[in-house]
C-alpha positions in Angstrom: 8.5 3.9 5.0 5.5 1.7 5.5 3.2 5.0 4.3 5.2 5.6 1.4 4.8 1.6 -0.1 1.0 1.6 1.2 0.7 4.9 -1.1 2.8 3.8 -3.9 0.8 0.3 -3.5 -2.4 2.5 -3.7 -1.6 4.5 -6.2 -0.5 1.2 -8.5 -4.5 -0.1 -7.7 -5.6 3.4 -8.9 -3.8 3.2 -12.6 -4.6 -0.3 -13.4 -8.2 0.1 -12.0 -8.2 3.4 -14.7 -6.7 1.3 -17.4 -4.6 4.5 -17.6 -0.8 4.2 -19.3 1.0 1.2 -18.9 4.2 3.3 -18.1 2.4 4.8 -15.2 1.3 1.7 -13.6 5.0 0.2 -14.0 6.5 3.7 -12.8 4.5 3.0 -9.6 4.8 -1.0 -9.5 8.6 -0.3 -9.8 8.5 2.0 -6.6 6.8 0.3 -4.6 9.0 -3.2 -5.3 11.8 -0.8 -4.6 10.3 0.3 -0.8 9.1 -3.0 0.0 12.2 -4.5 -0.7 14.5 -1.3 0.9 12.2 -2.5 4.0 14.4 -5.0 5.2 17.4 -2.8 5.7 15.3 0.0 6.9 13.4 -2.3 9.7 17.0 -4.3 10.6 18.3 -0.8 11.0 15.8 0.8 13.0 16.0 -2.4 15.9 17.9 -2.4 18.7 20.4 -4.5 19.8 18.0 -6.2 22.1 15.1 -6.6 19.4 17.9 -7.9 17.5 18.2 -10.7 19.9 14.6 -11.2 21.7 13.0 -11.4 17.7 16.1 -13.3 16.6 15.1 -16.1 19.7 11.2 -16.0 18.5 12.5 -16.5 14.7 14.6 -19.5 16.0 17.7 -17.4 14.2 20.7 -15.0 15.2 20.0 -11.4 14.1 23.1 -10.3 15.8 26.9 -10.3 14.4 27.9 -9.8 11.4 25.5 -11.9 9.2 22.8 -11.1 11.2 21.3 -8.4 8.6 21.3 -11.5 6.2 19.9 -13.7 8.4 17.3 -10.9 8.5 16.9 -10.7 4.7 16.6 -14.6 4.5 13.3 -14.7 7.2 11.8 -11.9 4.8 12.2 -13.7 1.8 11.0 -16.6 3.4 8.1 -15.2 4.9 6.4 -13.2 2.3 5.6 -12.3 -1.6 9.0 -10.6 -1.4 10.3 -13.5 -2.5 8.3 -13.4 -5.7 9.6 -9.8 -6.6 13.4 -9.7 -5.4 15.8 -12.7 -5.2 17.9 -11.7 -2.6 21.1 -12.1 -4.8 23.1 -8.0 -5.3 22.2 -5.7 -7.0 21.0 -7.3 -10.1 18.2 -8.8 -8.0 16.0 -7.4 -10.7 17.2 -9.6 -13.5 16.2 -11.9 -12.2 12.0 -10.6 -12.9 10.5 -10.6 -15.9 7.7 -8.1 -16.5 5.1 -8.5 -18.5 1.8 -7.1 -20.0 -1.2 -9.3 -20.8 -3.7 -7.8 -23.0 -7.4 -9.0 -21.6 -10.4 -8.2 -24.0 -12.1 -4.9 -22.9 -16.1 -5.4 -23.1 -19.2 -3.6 -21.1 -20.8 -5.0 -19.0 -24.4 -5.4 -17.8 -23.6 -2.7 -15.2 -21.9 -0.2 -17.7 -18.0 -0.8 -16.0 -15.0 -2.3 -18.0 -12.6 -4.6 -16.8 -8.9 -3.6 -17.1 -7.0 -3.2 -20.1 -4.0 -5.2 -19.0 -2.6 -6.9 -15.7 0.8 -6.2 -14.6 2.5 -9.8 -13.4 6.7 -10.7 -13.0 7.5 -14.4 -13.5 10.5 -15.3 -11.4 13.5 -17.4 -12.9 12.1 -21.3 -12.0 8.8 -20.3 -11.3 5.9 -20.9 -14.3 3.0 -19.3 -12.9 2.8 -15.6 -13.3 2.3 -13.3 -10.4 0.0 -10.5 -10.3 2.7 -7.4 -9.0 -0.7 -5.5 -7.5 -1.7 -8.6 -5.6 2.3 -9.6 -4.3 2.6 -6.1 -3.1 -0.8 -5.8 -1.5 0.0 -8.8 0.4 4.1 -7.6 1.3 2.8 -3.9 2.2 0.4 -5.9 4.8 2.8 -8.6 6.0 5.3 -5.7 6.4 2.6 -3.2 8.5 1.9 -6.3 11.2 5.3 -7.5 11.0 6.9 -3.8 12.3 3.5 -3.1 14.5 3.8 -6.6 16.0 7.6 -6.4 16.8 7.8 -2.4 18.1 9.9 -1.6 15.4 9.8 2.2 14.8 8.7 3.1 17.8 8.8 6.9 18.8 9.8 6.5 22.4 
């Protein structure tokens, strides 16, 4: 899992940097929101019972019982750009983002590149700035690599 969003994630970088189709870049933003986010139940899955309770006493919360998995979710949120992609609310989670595409004036420069046509960003219900979705995912696909390496989660024993 954390392969596939560090592709997708990489592959994202690749369109924009290209300029190439807006729908491509959103096809790949869209997956990659999608893994990140499918992350949490993948890496609450994946722990033991007593991960569940040694990270639970690091985290200062109860990752065991029944509202342990959203106990889980609730730390993620809280702890990276997740939080800027997903609200943590059902399914409809993504009603909650707006996307959007801001045109930026193409131009050459002294050393013959371009800048991009267009940025991806999602504004978030109660939030005014916008949010760059390259960056936000850049940042979760790294929190979630240290956050699984760190915590021996995954582990082929």
């Amino acid at each position: 899992m954390l392969t596939k969003l560090a592709r997708e994630v990489d592959s994202l970088e690749h369109h924009l940097a290209l300029g190439l189709p807006i729908d491509q870049a959103t096809y790949w933003a869209t997956n990659a929101a999608i893994t990140a986010w499918h992350l949490v139940d993948w890496a609450y899955a994946d722990m033991t019972d007593a991960q569940q309770v040694s990270l639970g006493a690091t985290l200062g919360v109860i990752l065991t019982g029944n509202a342990g998995a959203d106990r889980f979710t609730d730390y993620v949120v809280q702890e990276n750009d997740l939080h800027v992609v997903l609200k943590p609310s059902s399914i409809a989670r993504f009603e909650k983002v707006l996307p959007e595409v801001t045109l930026t004036a193409t131009f050459t420069l002294a050393d013959g590149t371009f800048p991009q046509p267009y940025d991806l960003i999602v504004r978030v219900d109660g939030d005014d700035k916008p949010h760059e979705i390259l960056h936000v995912l850049q940042r979760a696909s790294a929190w979630w690599e240290s956050f699984v390496r760190q915590n021996g989660i995954a582990v082929q024993s």
